[in-house]
N, C-alpha and C positions, 0 to 999 in steps of 0.2 A: 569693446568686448571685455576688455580686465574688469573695467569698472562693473559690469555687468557681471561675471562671477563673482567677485566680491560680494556683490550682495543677496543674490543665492546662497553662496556658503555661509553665511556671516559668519558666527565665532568657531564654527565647526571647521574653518579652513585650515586648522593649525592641528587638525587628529593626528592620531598616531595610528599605525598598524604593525599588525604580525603576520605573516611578513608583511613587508610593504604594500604589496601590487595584488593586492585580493582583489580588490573593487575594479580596474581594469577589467577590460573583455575586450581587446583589440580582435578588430575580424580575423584578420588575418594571423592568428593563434589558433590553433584548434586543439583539444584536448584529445582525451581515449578513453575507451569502456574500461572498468576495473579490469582486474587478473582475473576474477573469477564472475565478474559479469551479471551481480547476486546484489542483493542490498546491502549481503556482509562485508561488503567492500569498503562499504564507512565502517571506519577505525571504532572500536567500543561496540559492536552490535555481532549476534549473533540469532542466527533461526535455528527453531527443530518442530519438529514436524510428526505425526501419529496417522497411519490409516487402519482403518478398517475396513476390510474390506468386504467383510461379512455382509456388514449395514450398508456398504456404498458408501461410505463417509468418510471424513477426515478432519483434522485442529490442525494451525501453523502457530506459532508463537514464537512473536517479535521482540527477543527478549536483550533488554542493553544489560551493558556491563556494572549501571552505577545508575541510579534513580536518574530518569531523561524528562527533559519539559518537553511537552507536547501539547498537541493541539488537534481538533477535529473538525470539520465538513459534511454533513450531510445532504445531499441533494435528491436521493430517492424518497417517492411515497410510499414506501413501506416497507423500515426500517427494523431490522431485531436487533440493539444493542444493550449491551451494559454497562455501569458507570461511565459513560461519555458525559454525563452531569457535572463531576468533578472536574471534567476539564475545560468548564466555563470561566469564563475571564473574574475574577472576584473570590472566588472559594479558597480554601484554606491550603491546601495540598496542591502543587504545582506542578509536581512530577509525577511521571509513571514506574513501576516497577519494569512493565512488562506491557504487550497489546497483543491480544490472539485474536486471531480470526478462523470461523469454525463453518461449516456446514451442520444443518441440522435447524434452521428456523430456531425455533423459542427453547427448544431442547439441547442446542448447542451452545446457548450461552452459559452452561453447567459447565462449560469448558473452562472461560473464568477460573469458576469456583476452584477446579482443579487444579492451573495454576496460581492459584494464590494461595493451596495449598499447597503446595509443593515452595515457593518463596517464602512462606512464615514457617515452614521447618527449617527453614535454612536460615533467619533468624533478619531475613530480607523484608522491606515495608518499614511504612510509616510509623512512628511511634515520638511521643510526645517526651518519657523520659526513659529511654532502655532499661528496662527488667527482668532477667530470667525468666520469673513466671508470669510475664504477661504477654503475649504473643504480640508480633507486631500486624498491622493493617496493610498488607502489600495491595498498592494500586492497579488495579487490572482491567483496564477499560478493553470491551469484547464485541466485535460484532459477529454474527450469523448469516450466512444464506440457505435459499431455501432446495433443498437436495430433499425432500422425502420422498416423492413422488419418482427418483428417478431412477427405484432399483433397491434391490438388498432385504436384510431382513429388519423392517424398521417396527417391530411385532415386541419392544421391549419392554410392554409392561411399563411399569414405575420401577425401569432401573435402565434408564438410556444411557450409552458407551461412554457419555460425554465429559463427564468430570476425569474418568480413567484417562481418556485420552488427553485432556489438558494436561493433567501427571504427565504421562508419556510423552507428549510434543515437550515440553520446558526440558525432562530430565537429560535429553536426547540435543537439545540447542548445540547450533557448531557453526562453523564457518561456512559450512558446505552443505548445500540439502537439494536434492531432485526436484523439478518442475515438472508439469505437465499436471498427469492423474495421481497427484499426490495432496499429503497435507489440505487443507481449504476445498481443493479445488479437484478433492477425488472424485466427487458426485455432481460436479458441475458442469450444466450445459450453458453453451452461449449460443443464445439464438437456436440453430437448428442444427448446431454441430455440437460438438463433447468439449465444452469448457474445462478451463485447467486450472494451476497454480503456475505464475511467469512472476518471474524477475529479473532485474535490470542495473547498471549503473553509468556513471558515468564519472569521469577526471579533468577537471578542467584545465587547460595549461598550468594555471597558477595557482592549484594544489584545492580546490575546494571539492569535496568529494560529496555525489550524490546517489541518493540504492531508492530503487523503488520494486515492492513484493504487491502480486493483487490475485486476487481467487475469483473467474472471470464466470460468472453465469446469470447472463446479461441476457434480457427481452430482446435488445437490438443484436442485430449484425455484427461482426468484426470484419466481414468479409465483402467486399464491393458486389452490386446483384451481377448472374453471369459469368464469374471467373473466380480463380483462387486470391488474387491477391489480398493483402489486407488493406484496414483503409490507413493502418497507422506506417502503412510502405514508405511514404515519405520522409517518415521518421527512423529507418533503420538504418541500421551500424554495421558495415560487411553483408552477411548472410545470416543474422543469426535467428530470423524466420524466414526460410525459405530463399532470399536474395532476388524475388520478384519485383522487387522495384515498387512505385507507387502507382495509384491506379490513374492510368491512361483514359478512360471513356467517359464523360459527362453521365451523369447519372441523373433518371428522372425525381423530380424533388420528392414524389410521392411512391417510389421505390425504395423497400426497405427490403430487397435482399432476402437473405435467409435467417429475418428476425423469426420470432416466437410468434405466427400468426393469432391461435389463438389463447391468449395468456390468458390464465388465473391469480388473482390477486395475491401479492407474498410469496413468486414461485421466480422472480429473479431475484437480484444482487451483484453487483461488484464493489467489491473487501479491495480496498488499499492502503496503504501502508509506505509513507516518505519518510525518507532518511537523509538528516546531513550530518557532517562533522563540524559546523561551524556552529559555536554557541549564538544560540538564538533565542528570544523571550518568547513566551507562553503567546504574546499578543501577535510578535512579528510571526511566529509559528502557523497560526493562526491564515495570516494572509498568506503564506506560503501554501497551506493547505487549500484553502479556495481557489488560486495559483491552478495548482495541480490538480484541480475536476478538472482542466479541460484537456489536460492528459485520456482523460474516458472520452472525452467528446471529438478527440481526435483518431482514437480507436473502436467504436460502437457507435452504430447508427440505428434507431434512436438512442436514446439515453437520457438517464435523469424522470424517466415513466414512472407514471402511477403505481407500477407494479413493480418497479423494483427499489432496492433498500440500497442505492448506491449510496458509500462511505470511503470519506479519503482521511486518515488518521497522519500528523505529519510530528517527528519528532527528531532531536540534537541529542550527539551525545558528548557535544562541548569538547569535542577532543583537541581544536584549534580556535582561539579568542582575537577576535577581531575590533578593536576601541577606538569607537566613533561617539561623538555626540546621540544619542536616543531620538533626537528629533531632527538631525542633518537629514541633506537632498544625499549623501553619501550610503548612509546605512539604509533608507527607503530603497536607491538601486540596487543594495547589496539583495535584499530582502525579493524583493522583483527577477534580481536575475538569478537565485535561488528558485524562488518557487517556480520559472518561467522552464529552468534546467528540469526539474522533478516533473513538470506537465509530458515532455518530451520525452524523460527517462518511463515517465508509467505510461503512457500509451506503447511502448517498448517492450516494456515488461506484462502488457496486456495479452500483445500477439504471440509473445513469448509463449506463454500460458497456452492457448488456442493449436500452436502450430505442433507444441509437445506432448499436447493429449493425446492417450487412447483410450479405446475405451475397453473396462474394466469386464471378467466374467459377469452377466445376467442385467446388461447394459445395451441397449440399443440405439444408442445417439452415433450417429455416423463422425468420425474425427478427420480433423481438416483435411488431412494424407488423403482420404480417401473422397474427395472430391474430383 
């Protein structure tokens, strides 16, 4: 058996760590939710958030402390985002400024715009040699879901809320921000109930910290057909949706609940949003993001449809450095039992979402409470 790890680990047997026992995951350790239960619970990250409530709509923006690597996933058919290109493995820029997630279809991604205005006042982004007068390039990769249809006054001409609101959510970022019918996830339905904005985290015994944020307005289900529970019950921590437990009754394969029976193209999405504290490369980020789709697939039934724009955006904000060989069997686990933590934390942070909606004046989507 020695001789047998020896050569799995080859020269990578002799790493170093900080602390030591990251890479452990003895079963019998169990870790805790943050203090505050938020994504803001990785060290370096902060949300704010803008509603409108006029329009039914809302911007969250996931905003770090100090340019973060990231990485994206796409698995819905139809997708509104922006700059997610720069975060293809080969391009020149590595980091993010910032990552908003917006309601509003094609008209929410102006949300962007507004936070990166709001970050090149402030003197934040990219630039090749710092100059007074030359503004810097803050990265703001953005996705959208689609809320038009679900209320409000969306009669705005060529002057949509959207850019104000990116101003707004950024200037407003903090440790602490409301779930439910807020931010993202004001105008969002899931399925046939009133979708929200949830989030989540989680602490491992041995200090590696995980936050997952998602703005749920999903074609499928969150909810088992027949009763309230959710499907991501298996996955909850205390009470912190409802305390139902996971669902108990076989479900028929061709039972989907209270999805969207009859959808129209580009009128779901679910917006996510992973967070760690442990420095991680744009590439390992990457699998950690693919990782965590099955965070939706263990909270929404269907998922990953034609009609929706599901997106899982996953980013470090290097606050703890962990020094392993790049090609050891050590950092692949580390990387695995990250991304495997954020799948569990965003199905979490899903129902989270779902269980704290209500729903808004001149809104008729029934909210989960009232099932």
């Amino acid at each position: 058996m020695k001789a047998t790890r020896r050569t799995l680990l080859g020269a990578g047997a002799a790493f170093m760590l900080r602390p030591p026992n990251l890479l452990a995951a003895p079963s019998h350790r169990r870790g805790t939710v943050g203090p505050r239960n938020l994504i803001t619970d990785v060290p370096g990250l902060k949300v704010g958030y803008a509603d409108a409530p006029s329009n039914c709509t809302g911007v969250s923006v996931i905003l770090p402390d100090a340019p973060a690597a990231a990485a994206v996933d796409i698995r819905g058919g139809g997708p509104a985002t922006r700059e997610t290109d720069t975060l293809t493995l080969g391009n020149l820029v590595h980091t993010v400024d910032a990552i908003v997630l917006s309601g509003g279809s094609v008209y929410g991604l102006a949300s962007g715009d507004g936070t990166a205005a709001w970050l090149g006042a402030r003197g934040r982004g990219f630039s090749f040699h710092p100059n007074p007068t030359v503004p810097p390039a803050p990265i703001v990769p953005t996705a959208a879901l689609y809320d038009l249809a679900t209320g409000g006054d969306k009669n705005w001409g060529e002057d949509p809320p959207y850019h104000a609101l990116g101003i707004a959510a950024a200037s407003r970022a903090s440790d602490t921000f409301p779930l439910g019918t807020h931010g993202a996830g004001y105008g969002a339905t899931a399925g046939a109930l009133k979708g929200g904005l949830g989030s989540a985290s989680y602490i491992t015994h041995d200090g590696i910290t995980v936050g997952a944020i998602a703005a749920c307005n999903s074609f499928g289900s969150v909810v088992a057909p027949g009763g309230r529970r959710f499907w991501a019950g298996e996955f909850e921590i205390g009470d912190e949706f409802g305390g139902l437990g996971p669902v108990k009754s076989v479900t028929p394969l061709e039972d989907w609940g209270l999805a969207k029976l009859n959808p129209q193209p580009r009128t779901n999405t679910t917006l996510a949003c992973i967070a760690t504290d442990v420095t991680l490369t744009n590439d390992e980020l990457k699998r950690v993001a693919i990782i965590a789709q099955d965070g939706m697939a263990r909270a929404i039934r269907p998922i990953h449809t034609s009609f929706d724009g599901d997106i899982v955006f996953a980013l470090s904000t290097a606050q703890q450095e962990i020094t392993t060989s790049p090609t050891s069997l050590e950092r692949s686990i580390l990387v695995t039992r990250i991304g495997t933590l954020a799948a569990d934390v965003l199905a979490r942070a899903i129902a989270r979402g779902v269980y704290l909606a209500t729903c808004p004046p001149g809104m008729t989507t029934q909210p989960w409470s009232h099932l």
